[in-house]
C-alpha positions as CSV (number, residue, x, y, z in Angstrom):
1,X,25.3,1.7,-1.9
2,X,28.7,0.9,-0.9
3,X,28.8,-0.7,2.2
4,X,31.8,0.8,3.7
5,X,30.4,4.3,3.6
6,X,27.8,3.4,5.7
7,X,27.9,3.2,10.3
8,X,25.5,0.9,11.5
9,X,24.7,1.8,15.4
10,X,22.5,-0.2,18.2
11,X,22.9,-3.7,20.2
12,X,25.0,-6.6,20.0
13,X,23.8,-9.2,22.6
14,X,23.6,-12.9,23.2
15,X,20.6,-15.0,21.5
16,X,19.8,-17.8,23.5
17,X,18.6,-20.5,21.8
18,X,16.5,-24.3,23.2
19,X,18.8,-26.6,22.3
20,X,16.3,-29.2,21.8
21,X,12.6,-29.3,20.8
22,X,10.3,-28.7,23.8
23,X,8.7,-25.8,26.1
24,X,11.3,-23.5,27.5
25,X,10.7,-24.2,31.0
26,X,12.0,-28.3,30.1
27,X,14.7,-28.3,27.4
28,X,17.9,-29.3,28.7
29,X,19.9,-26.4,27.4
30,X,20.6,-23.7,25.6
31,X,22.6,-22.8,22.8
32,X,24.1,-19.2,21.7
33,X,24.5,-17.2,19.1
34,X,25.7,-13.3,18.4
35,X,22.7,-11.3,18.0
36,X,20.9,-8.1,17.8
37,X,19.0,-6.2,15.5
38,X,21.5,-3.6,14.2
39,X,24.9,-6.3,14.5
40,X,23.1,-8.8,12.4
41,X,22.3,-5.9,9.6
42,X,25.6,-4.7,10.2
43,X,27.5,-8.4,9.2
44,X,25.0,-8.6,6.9
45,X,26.7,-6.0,5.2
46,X,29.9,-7.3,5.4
47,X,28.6,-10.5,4.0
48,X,27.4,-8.7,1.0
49,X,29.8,-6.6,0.1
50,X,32.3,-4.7,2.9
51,X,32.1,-4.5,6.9
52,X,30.7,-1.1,7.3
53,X,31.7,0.9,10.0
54,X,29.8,-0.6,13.5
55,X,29.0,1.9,17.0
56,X,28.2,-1.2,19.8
57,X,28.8,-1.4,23.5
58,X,30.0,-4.8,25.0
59,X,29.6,-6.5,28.1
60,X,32.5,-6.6,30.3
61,X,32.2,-10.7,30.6
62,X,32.8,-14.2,28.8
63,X,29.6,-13.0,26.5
64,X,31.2,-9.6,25.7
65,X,34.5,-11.1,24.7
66,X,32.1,-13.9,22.6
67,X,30.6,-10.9,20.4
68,X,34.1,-9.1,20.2
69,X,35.4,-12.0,18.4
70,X,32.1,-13.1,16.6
71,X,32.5,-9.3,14.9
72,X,36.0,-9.7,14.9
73,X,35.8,-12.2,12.3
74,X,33.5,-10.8,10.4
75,X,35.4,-7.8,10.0
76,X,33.6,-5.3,12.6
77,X,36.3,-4.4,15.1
78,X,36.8,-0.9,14.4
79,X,37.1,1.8,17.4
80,X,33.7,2.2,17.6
81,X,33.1,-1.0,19.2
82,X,33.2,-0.4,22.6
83,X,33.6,-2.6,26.1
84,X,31.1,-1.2,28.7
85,X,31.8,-2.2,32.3
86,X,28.6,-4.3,32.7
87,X,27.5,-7.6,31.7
88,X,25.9,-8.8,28.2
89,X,22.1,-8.5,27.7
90,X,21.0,-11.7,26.4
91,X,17.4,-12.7,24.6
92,X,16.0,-16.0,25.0
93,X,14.6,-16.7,21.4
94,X,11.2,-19.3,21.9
95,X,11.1,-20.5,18.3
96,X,7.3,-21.9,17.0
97,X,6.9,-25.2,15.1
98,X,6.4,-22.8,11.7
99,X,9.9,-21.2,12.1
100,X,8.8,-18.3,13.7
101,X,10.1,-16.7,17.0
102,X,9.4,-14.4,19.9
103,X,12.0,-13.1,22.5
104,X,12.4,-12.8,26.0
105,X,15.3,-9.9,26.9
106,X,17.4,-9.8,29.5
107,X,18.7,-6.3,29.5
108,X,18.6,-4.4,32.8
109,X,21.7,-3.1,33.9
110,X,23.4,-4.0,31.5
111,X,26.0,-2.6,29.6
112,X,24.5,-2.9,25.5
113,X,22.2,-0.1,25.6
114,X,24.1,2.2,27.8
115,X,25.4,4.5,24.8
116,X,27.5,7.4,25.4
117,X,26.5,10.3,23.2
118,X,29.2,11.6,20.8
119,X,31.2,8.4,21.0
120,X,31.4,9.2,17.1
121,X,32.4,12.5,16.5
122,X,31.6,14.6,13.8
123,X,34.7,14.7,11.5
124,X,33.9,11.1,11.6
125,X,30.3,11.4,10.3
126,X,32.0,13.3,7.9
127,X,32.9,10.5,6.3
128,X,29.6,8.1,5.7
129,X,27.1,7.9,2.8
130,X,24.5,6.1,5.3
131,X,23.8,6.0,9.5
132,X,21.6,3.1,9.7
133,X,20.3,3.0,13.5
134,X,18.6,0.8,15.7
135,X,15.4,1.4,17.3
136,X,16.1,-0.7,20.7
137,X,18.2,1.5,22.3
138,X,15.5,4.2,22.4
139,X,14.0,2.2,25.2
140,X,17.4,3.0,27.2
141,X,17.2,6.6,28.5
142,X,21.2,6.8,27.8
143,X,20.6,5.4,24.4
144,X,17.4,6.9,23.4
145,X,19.7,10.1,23.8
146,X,22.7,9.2,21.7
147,X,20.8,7.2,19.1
148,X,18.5,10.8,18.2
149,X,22.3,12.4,19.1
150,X,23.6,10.3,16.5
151,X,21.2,10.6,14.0
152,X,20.4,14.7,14.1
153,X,24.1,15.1,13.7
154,X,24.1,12.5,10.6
155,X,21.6,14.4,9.0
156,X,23.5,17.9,9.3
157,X,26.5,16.4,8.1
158,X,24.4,15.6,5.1
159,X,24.2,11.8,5.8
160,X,21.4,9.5,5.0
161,X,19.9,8.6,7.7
162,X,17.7,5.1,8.0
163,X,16.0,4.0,10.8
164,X,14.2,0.5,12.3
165,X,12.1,0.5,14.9
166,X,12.3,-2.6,16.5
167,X,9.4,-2.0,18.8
168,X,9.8,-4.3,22.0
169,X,7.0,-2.5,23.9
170,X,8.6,-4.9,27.3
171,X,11.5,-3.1,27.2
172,X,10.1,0.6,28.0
173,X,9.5,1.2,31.8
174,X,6.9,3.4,30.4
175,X,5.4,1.9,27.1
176,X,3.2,4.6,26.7
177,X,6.3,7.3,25.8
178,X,7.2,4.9,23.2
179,X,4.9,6.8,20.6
180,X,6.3,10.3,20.9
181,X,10.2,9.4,20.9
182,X,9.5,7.2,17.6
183,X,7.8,10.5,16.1
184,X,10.9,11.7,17.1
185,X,13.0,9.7,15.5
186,X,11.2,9.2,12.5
187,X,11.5,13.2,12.4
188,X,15.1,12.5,11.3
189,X,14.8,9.4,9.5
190,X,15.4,9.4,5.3
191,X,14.4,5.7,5.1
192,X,12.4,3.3,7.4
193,X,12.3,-0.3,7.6
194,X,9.7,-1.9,9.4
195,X,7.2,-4.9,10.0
196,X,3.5,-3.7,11.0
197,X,4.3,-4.6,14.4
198,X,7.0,-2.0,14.6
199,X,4.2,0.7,14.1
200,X,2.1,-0.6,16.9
201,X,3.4,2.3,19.3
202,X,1.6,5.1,16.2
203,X,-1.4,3.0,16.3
204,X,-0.8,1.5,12.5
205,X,-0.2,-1.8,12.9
206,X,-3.6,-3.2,11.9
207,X,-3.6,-1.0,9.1
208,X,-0.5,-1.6,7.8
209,X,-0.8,-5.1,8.4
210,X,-4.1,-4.9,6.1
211,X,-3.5,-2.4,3.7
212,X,0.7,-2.3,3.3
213,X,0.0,0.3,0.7
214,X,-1.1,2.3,4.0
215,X,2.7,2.8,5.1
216,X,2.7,6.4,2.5
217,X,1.5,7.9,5.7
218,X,4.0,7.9,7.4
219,X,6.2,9.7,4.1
220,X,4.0,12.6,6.2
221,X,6.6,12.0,10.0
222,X,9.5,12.2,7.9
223,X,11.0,9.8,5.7
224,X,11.2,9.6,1.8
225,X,11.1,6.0,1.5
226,X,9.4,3.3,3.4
227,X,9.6,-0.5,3.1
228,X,7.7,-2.1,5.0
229,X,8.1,-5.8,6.0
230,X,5.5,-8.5,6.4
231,X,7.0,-11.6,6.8
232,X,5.8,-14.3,4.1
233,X,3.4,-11.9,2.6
234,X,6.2,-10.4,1.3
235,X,7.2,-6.7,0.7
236,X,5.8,-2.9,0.0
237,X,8.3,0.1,-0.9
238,X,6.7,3.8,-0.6
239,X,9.0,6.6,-1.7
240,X,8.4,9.9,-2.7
241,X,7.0,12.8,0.5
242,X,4.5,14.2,-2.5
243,X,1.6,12.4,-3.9
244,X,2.8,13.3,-7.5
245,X,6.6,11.8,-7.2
246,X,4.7,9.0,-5.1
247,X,6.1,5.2,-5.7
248,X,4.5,2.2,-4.5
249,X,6.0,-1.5,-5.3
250,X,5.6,-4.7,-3.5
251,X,7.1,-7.9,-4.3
252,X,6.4,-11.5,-3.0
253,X,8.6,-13.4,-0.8
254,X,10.8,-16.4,-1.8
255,X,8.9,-19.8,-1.3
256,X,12.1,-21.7,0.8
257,X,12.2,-24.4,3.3
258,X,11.9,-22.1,6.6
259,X,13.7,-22.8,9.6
260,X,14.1,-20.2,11.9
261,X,12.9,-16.6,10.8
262,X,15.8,-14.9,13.5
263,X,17.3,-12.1,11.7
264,X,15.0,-12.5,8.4
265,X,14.0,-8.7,8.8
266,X,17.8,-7.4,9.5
267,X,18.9,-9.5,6.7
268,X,16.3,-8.0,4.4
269,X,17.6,-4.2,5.9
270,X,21.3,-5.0,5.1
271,X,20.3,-6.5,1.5
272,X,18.1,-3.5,0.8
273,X,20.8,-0.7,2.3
274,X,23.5,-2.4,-0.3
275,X,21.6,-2.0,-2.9
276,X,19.3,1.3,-2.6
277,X,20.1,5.2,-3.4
278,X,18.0,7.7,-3.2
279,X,15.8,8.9,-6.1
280,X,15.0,5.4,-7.3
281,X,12.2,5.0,-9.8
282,X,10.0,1.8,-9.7
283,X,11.9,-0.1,-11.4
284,X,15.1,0.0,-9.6
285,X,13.1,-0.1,-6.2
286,X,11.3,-3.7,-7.4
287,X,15.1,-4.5,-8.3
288,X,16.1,-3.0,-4.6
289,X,13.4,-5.4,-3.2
290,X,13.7,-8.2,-5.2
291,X,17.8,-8.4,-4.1
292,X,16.8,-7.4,-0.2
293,X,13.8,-10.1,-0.5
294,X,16.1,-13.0,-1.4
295,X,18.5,-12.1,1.1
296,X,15.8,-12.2,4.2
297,X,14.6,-15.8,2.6
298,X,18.2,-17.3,2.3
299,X,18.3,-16.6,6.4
300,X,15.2,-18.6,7.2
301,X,16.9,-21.6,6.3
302,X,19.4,-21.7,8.9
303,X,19.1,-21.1,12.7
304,X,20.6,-18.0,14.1
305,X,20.5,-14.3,12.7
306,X,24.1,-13.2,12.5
307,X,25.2,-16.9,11.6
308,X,23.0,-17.6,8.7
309,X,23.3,-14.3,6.6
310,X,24.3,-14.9,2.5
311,X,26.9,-13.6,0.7
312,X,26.1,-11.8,-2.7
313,X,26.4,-15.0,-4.7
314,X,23.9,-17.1,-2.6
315,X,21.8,-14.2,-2.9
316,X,21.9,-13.6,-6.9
317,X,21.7,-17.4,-7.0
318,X,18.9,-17.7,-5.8
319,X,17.6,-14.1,-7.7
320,X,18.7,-16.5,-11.2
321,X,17.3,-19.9,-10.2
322,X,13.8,-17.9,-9.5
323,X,14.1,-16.2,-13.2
324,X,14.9,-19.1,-14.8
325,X,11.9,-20.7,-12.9
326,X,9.6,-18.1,-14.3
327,X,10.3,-18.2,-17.8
């Protein structure tokens, strides 16, 4: 898909990283890095191909102008990156000795979720292949409003529309209401991405996480494709809303030397949205995953999300050197 006919939309914050091994509570420091789900798939993009178009809010502070320039320069300064009048939300990223992370946000009152519906106006929309939107923002009641805005007037302007989750369940004031607006959401959704974790609020992550052939079901809320994330254990593609056009794939994940897994799953959603179109057959889906796969895996080995994403070369050179090793 060409990645200038696509609009990302969702986050850009501050990941705060231990700048030293050690509990959080007694490192000496920290160190940052641009961040957030839909900015990293949004430079990943960029990276890959062209900077698509990117709807973010800003913090009015030193971080805001840190993320202005950090898209900046990778090419994401159009007019819909926009300068709240509130500070930066910022995520404290607690990394584990095996490369993975969890995340502690800082987002309240803040200006990165508080999205103003119709910032991007219809003759705009107009214009894009793809809206790719994030799922954090639907914890913001300003957000959750123009992200399901955003994406009911992509689909009538006869965009794709793709969708990640995201779930952080700590972010909701009411967890519980989580379930119904993702329904929502996936009501409009063309294509998902998500890790069985992200389904937790439909009470699916065990299944998913046991059976990733399990994700078909939710074809039945909405989407026509689904791929569905699970870390090491690689990846599952369901496409098709009928059992007779049904197609199911899954691919393994790139044995690399892991460092930090930040990002790994937006990486993988940029590297699958630059290569997928609708109406796939298996083939070209195993291709889809395969390309999207290597991308996530080339991220590990670096620290940071937005900082460690390949370009198309690294990526088909690591697709060439795995070929070659299989033959």
């Amino acid at each position: 898909m060409r990645t200038d006919r696509i609009l990302v939309a969702g986050e850009t914050l501050v990941d705060l990283f231990p700048s030293g091994p050690g509990d959080l509570a007694t490192v000496d420091g920290f160190v940052h890095r641009a961040g957030g789900a839909p900015a990293n798939v949004a430079a990943g993009l960029a990276r890959l191909d062209s900077p698509p178009a990117f709807w973010t809010r800003l913090g009015a502070d030193a971080f805001g102008a840190y993320l202005r320039d950090a898209l900046a320069d990778r090419g994401l300064d159009g007019e819909f990156v926009v300068e709240g009048d509130a500070a930066t939300a910022l995520a404290v990223v607690s990394p584990t000795p095996g490369g993975d992370r969890s995340f502690t946000f800082y987002e309240s009152d803040t200006a990165t979720l508080d999205f103003d519906a119709g910032t991007v106006p219809d003759d705009a929309l107009a214009g894009y292949d793809c809206v790719h939107v994030g799922g954090v923002a639907l914890a913001n009641d300003a957000g959750r409003t123009a992200t399901l805005d955003l994406a009911e007037r992509a689909r009538d302007a006869g965009c794709l529309v793709s969708f990640d989750p995201n779930a952080r369940p700590d972010l909701w004031a009411a967890p519980e209401a989580a379930g119904n607006v993702l329904r929502d959401a996936l009501a409009l959704a063309d294509v998902l991405f998500c890790s069985p974790d992200d389904l937790q609020p439909l009470g699916l992550a065990e299944r998913a996480r046991s059976d990733p052939e399990s994700a078909a079901e939710l074809l039945d809320l909405g989407p026509e494709t689904v791929f569905l994330t699970q870390g090491g254990d690689g990846t599952t593609v369901v496409a098709g809303r009928s059992s007779r056009e049904r197609v199911t794939c899954s691919e393994p994940a790139f044995d690399v030397d892991v460092v930090d897994t930040t990002g790994a799953g937006d990486a993988f959603t940029a590297g699958a949205l630059a290569a997928y179109e609708p109406g796939m057959g298996a083939s070209r889906l195993a291709d889809v995953l395969q390309y999207a796969n290597a991308t996530a895996a080339l991220t590990t080995t670096e620290t940071g999300g937005m900082a460690a994403l390949p370009d198309d070369e690294a990526v088909r050179a690591l697709l060439a050197s795995e070929r070659s090793q299989s033959t």
